[in-house]
C-alpha positions as CSV (number, residue, x, y, z in Angstrom):
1,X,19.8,18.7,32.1
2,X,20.7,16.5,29.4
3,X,17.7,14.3,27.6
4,X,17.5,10.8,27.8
5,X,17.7,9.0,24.6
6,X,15.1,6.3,24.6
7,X,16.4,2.9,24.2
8,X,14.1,1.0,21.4
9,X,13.7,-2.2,20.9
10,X,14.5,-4.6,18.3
11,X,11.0,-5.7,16.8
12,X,10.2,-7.7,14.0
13,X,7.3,-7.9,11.9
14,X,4.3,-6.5,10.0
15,X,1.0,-4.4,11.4
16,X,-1.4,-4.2,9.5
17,X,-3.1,-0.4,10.4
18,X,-6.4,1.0,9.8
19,X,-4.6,4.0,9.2
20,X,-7.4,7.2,10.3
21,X,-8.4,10.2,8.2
22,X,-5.6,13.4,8.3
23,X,-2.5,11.0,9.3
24,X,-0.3,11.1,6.0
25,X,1.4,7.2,5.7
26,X,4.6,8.5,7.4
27,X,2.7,10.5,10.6
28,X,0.8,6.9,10.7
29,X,3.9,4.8,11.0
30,X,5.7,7.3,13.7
31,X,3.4,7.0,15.5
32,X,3.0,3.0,15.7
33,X,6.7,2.6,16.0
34,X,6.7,5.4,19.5
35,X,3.8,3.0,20.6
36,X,5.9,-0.1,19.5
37,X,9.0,1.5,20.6
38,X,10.6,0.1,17.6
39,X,14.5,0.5,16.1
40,X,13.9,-0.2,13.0
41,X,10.4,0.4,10.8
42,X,8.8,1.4,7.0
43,X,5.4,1.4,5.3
44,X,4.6,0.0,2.5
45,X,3.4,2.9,0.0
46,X,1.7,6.0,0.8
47,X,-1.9,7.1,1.2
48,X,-2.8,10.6,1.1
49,X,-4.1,12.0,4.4
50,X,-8.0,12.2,3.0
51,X,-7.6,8.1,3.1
52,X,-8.5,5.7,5.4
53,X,-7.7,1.9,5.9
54,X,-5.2,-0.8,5.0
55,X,-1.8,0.5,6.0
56,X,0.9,-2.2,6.3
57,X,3.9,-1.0,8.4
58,X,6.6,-3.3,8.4
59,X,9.1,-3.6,11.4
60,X,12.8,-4.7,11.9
61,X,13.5,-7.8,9.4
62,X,10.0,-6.9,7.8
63,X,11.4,-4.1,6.2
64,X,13.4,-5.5,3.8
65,X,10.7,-6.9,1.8
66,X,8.1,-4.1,1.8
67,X,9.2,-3.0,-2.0
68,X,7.5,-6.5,-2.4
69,X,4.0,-5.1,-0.8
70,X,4.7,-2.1,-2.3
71,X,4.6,-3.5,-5.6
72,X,1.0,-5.8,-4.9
73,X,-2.3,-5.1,-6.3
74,X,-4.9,-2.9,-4.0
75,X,-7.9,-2.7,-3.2
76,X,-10.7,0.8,-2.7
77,X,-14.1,1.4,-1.8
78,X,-14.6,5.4,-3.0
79,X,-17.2,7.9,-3.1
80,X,-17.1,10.1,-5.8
81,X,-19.1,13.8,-5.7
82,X,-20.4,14.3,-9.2
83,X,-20.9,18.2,-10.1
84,X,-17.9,19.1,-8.5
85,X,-13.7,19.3,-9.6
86,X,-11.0,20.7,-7.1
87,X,-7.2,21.0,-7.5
88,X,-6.4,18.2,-5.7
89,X,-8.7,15.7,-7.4
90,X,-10.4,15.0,-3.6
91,X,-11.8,16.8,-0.8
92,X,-9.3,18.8,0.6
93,X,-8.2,21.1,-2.5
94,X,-10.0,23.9,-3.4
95,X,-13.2,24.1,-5.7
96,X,-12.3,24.5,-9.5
97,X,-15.7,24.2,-10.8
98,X,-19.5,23.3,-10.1
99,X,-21.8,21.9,-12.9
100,X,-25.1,20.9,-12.8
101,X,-25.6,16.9,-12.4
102,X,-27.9,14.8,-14.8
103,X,-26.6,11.2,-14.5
104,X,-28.5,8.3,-12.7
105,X,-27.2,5.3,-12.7
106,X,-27.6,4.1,-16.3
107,X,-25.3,6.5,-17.4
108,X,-22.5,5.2,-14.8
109,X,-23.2,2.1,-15.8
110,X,-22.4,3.0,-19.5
111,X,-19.6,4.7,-18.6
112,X,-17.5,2.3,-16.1
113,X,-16.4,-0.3,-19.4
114,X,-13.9,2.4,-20.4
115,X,-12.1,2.4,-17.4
116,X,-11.7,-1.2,-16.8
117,X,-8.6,-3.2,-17.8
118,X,-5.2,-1.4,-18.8
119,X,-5.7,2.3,-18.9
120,X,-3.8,5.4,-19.4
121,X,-3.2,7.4,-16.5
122,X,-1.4,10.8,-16.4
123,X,-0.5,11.2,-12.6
124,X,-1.8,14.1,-10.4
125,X,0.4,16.9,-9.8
126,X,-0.9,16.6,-6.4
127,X,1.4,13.5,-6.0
128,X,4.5,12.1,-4.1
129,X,6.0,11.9,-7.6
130,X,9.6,13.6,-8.4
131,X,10.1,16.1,-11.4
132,X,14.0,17.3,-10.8
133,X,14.0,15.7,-7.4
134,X,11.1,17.8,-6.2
135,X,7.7,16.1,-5.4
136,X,5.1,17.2,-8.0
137,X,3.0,18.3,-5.1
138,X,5.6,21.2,-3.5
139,X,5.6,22.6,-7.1
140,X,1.9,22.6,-7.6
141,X,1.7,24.3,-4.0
142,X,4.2,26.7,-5.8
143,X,1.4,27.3,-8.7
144,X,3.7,25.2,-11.2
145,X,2.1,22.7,-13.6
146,X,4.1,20.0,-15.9
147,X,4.0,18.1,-18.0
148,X,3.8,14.5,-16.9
149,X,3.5,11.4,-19.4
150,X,0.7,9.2,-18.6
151,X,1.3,5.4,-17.8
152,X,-0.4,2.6,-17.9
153,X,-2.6,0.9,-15.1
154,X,-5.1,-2.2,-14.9
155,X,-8.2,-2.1,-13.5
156,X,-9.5,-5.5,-12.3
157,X,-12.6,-4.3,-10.6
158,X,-14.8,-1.0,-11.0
159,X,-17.7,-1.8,-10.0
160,X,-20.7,1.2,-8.8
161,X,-22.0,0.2,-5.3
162,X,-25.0,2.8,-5.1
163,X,-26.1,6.4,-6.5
164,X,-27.6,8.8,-3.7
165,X,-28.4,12.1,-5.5
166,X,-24.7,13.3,-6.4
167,X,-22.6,10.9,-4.8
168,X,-21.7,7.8,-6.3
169,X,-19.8,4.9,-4.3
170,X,-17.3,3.1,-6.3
171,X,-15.3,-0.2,-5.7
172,X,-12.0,-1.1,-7.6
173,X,-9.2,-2.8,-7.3
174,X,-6.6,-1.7,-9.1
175,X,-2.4,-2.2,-10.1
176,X,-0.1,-0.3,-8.3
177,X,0.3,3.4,-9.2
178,X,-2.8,3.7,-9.7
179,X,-4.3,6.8,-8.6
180,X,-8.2,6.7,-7.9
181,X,-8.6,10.4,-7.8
182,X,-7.2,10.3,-11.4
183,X,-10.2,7.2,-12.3
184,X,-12.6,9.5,-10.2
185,X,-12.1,12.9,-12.0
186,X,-11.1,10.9,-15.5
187,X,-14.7,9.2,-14.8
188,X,-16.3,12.7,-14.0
189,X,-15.0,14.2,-17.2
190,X,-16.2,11.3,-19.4
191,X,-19.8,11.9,-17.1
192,X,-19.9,15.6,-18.6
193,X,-20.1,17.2,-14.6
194,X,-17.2,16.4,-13.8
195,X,-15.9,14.8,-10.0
196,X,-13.7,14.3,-7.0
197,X,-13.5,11.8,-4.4
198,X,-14.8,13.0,-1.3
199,X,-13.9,9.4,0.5
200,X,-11.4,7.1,0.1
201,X,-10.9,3.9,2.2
202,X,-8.5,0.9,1.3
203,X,-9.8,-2.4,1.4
204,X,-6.7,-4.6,0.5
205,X,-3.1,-4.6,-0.1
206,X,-1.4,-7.1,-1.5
207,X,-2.5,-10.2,0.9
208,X,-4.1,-7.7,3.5
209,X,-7.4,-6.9,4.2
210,X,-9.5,-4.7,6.3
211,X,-10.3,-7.8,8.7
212,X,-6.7,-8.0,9.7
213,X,-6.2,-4.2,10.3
214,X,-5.7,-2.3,14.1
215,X,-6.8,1.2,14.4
216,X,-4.8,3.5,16.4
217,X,-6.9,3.8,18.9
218,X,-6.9,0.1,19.6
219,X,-2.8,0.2,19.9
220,X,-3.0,3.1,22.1
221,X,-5.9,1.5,24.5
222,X,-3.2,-1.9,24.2
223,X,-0.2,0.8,25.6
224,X,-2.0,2.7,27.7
225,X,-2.4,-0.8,29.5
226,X,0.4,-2.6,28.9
227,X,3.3,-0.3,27.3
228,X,5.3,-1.1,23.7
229,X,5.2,-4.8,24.4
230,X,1.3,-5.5,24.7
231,X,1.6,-4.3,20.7
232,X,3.4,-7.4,20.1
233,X,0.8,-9.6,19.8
234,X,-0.8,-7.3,16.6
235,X,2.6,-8.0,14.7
236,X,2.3,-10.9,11.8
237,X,5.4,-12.9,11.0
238,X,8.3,-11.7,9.0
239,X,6.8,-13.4,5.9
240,X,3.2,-12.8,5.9
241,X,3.4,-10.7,2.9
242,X,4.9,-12.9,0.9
243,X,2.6,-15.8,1.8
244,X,1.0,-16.5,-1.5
245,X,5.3,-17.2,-3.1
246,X,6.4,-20.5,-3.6
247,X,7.8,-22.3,-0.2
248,X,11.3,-24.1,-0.2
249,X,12.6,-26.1,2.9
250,X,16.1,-26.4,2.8
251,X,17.6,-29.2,4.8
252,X,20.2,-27.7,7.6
253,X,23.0,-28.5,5.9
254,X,21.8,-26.7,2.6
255,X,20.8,-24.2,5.4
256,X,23.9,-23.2,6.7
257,X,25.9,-22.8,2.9
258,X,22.8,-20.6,1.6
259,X,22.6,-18.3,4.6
260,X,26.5,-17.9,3.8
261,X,25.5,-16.3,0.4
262,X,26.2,-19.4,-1.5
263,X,23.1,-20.6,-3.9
264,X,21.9,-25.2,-3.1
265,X,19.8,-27.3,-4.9
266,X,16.4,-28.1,-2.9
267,X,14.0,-30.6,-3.6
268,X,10.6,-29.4,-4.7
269,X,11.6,-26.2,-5.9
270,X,9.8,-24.1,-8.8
271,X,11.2,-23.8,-12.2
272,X,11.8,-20.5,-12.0
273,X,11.3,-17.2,-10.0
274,X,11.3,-15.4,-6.3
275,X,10.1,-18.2,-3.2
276,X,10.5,-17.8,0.4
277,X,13.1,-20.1,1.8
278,X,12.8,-22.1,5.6
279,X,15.5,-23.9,7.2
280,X,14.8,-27.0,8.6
281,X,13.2,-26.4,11.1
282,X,10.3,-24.5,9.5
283,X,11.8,-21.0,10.3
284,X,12.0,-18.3,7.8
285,X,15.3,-17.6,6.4
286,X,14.9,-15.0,3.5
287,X,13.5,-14.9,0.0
288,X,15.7,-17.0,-3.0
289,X,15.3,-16.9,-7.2
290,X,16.5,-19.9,-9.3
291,X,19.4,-19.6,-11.0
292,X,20.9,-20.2,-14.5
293,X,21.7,-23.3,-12.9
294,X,18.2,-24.4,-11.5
295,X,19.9,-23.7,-7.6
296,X,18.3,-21.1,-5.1
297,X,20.2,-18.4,-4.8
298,X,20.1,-16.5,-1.6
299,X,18.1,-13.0,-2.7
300,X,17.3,-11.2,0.6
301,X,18.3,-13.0,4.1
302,X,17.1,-12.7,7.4
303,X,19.6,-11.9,10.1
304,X,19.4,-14.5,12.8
């Protein structure tokens, strides 16, 4: 008997999940878009399955400005286990080395200044990133280390939230790239015991925060109840990642030449750069950059 292709739906939007521990990004978003039943669907940067918390998905129209949320600053709270380095850099790789720990807080203390600002960061080979269009990760499963050059990061925040015996909370907030296991075991080395982060939650992305994020289980309590479309009401407009851009209105007449590719003057625009662009009456159209001629030109539009 032939199988039924399911019919999805056309959805449009962004979820913010409280993505759980063991999902990788991709499992997380699968599964949201079988609960949403959505066509079309993308997250907005990976976080390794040890992580937990601030996972936008973006859906439909959504998804063609997730390289914007990709791109945004972000936000952890980590614990890092002092004594302790494993192949991964976190919890679930195996146990390189134990050394005796003699640090209390002072010595943290002393230590954090070196790691805040723009830094140097040689990425993990336990990482999504490509050498020969193979992720660094399947060749250190394979017992294969390169050579990676190290890039910079900033550091806004690194601040230490408490010490309890060999386990040392952390809060930062960081550029994107960055990889906190990296900070963690960079911070370890510097400590003389070296370290890994045994938990890793993320507080922010971009415009996003932990008070705006679902957990799975509240999605599937909302479909056991009331299917794909009781999931609606978690979705946040189109925009909402883009919230803190520059807004032009365009009057409908402007409207209708710029959603025909064609770049208008607009009254209030910035000088200069990316804005989000409404028609007139208040709906979001797409994103637009100023042009050598001080005009918006249509960037990214949304399909009416």
């Amino acid at each position: 008997m032939a199988q039924v292709k399911r019919i999805r739906r056309q959805v449009h939007g962004v979820l913010v999940l409280d993505k759980p521990r063991g999902f990788s990004s991709n499992a997380a978003l699968q599964k949201v878009r079988w609960l949403l039943n959505a066509e079309k669907a993308g997250h907005t940067g990976s976080l390794d399955p040890l992580a937990t918390g601030v996972l936008p998905l973006c859906f439909g129209e959504a998804t063609k400005f997730s390289q914007y949320l990709l791109d945004a600053d972000k936000g952890y709270s980590t614990v890092a286990q002092l004594g302790v380095t494993t192949t991964t850099g976190d919890a679930e790789g195996e146990v390189l080395e134990r050394r005796a720990v003699a640090v209390d807080e002072a010595a943290i203390q002393a230590a954090l200044p070196a790691f805040r600002g723009q830094i140097e960061q040689i990425p993990p080979m336990y990482s999504a990133l490509k050498r020969d269009g193979q992720p660094l990760y399947k060749l250190a499963r394979a017992g294969e280390v390169v050579e990676r050059e190290a890039r910079s990061v900033t550091i806004a925040r690194l601040e230490l939230l408490a010490l309890q015996e060999d386990r040392a909370t952390l809060e930062v907030a960081c550029s994107k790239g960055t990889y906190v296991r990296t900070l963690v075991e960079d911070l370890g080395a510097r400590l003389g015991c070296g370290a890994h982060v045994a938990e890793l939650r993320r507080t922010q992305a971009g415009p996003f925060g932990l008070a705006q994020a679902i957990s799975l289980d509240e999605l599937e309590a909302a479909h056991a109840e009331g299917g794909s479309e009781a999931l609606d009401r978690f979705l946040l407009p189109v925009d909402s990642g883009l919230e803190h851009w520059p807004l032009v209105q365009l009057t409908q007449h402007s409207a209708y030449y710029w959603l025909h590719g064609q770049p208008v003057r607009a009254a209030n625009a910035p000088k200069f750069g990316l804005m989000r662009v409404q028609d007139d009456q208040g709906r979001f159209i797409g994103i637009g950059e100023i042009d050598d001629e001080g005009q918006v030109a249509p960037r990214r539009l949304i399909r009416s």
